[in-house]
C-alpha positions in Angstrom: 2.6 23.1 18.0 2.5 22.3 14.0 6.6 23.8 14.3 7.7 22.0 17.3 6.0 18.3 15.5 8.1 19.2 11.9 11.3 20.1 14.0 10.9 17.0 16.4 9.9 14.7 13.3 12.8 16.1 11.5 15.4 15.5 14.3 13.7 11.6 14.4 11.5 12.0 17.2 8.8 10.5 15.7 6.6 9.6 18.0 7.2 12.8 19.7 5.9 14.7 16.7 2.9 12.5 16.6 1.9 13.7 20.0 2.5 17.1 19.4 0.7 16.4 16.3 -2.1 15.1 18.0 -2.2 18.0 20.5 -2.4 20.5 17.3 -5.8 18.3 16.1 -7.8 18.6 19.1 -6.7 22.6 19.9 -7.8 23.1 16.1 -10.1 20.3 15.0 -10.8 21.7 11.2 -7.0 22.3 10.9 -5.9 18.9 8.2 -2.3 19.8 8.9 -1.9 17.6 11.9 -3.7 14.8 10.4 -1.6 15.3 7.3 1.9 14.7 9.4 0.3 12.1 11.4 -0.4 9.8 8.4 2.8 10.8 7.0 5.2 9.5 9.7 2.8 6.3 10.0 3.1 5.9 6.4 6.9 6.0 6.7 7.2 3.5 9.6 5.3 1.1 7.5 2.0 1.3 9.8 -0.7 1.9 6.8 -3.3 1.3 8.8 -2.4 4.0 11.1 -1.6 6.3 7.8 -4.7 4.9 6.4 -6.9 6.3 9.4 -5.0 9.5 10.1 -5.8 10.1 6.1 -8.7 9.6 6.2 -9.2 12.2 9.0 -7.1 14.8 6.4 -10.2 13.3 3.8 -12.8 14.6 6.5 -11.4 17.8 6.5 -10.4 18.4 2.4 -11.8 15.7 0.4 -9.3 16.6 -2.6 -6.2 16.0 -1.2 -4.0 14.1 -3.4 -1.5 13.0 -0.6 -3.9 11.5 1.9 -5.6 9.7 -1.5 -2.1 8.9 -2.1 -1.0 7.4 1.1 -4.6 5.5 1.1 -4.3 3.9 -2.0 -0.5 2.7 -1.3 -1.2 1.8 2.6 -4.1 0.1 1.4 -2.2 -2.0 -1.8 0.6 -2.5 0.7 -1.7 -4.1 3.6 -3.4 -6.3 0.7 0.6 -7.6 -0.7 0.9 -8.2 2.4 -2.1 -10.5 3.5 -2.4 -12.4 0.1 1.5 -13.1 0.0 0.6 -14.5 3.9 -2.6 -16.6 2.4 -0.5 -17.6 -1.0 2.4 -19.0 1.7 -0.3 -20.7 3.6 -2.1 -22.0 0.0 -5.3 -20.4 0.9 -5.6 -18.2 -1.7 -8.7 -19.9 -3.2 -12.2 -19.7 -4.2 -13.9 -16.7 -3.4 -10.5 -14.8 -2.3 -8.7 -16.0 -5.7 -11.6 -14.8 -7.3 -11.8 -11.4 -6.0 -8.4 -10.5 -5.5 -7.9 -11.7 -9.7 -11.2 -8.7 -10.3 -9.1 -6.8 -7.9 -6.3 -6.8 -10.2 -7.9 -6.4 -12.9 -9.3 -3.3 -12.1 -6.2 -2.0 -10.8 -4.6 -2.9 -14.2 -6.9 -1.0 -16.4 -6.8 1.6 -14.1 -3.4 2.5 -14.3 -3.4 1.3 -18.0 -0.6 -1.6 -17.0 -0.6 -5.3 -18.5 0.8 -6.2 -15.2 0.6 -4.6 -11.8 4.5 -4.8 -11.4 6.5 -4.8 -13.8 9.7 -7.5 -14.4 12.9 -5.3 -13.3 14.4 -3.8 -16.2 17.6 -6.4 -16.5 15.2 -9.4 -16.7 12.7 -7.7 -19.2 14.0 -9.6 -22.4 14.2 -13.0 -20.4 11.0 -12.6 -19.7 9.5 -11.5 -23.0 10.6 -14.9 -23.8 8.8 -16.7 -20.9 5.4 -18.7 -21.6 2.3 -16.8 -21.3 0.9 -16.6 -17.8 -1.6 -19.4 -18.4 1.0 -21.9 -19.3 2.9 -21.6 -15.9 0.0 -22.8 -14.1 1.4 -26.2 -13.5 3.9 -24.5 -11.4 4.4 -25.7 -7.9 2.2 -23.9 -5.2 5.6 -23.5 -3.2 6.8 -21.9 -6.0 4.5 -19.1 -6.3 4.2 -18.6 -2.6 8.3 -18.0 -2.1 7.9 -15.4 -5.0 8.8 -12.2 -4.3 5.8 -11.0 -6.4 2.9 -11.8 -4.5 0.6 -11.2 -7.4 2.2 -13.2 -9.6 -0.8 -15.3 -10.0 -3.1 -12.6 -10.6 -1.6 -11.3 -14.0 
């Protein structure tokens, strides 16, 4: 079954392969393989809650591996771009959630040892070297910050 999934998800039949992916997991429960395609393909269609669960399955089975961490911590970053770019638009990113989602930041900053969480792309690196600190762009219209294309632009 694990053959037939690769070959159909290779040929595109995705949802095929998930299926036969599925099948696989319940004829072998301890096997992580099929969870491990599963989350794979979800991660790829950009459904990271779907990757996040079907990782978290391949987590049951091998706490150690790096890829379902992997698709975890970038499903999970991804789903939380994606919800505080929709409460930025809608200028509900206050209080408590500004608060939290700053420590968030934080933490994710000093753990990967970055200044910033995303970097400014490497052709506007020496405009921005020049820009005012952070703190001075706060006067910045709200509309501003919510049509940004870096949803945590408020957070560095």
């Amino acid at each position: 079954m694990l053959a037939q999934a690769a070959q159909a998800n290779g040929a595109g039949q995705k949802e095929q392969a998930v299926t036969l992916w599925k099948q696989a997991a319940a004829a072998n429960p301890a096997d992580k393989a099929p969870w491990s395609g599963i989350a794979q393909a979800r991660f790829d269609a950009g459904r990271y809650g779907d990757a996040i669960v079907s990782a978290q399955e391949v987590l049951v089975r091998d706490p150690s591996d790096r890829l379902a961490n992997s698709i975890i911590a970038i499903s999970g970053l991804r789903l939380s771009t994606r919800a505080l770019a929709d409460l930025s638009r809608q200028n509900n990113l206050s209080g408590s959630i500004r608060t939290e989602s700053q420590d968030l930041a934080k933490l994710l900053r000093e753990s990967l040892g970055e200044q910033v969480l995303i970097p400014p792309p490497a052709a506007t690196s020496a405009a921005s070297a020049k820009a005012p600190p952070p703190k001075a762009r706060k006067g910045k219209a709200k509309s501003d910050e919510g049509s940004s294309a870096d949803p945590f632009g408020a957070l560095k």
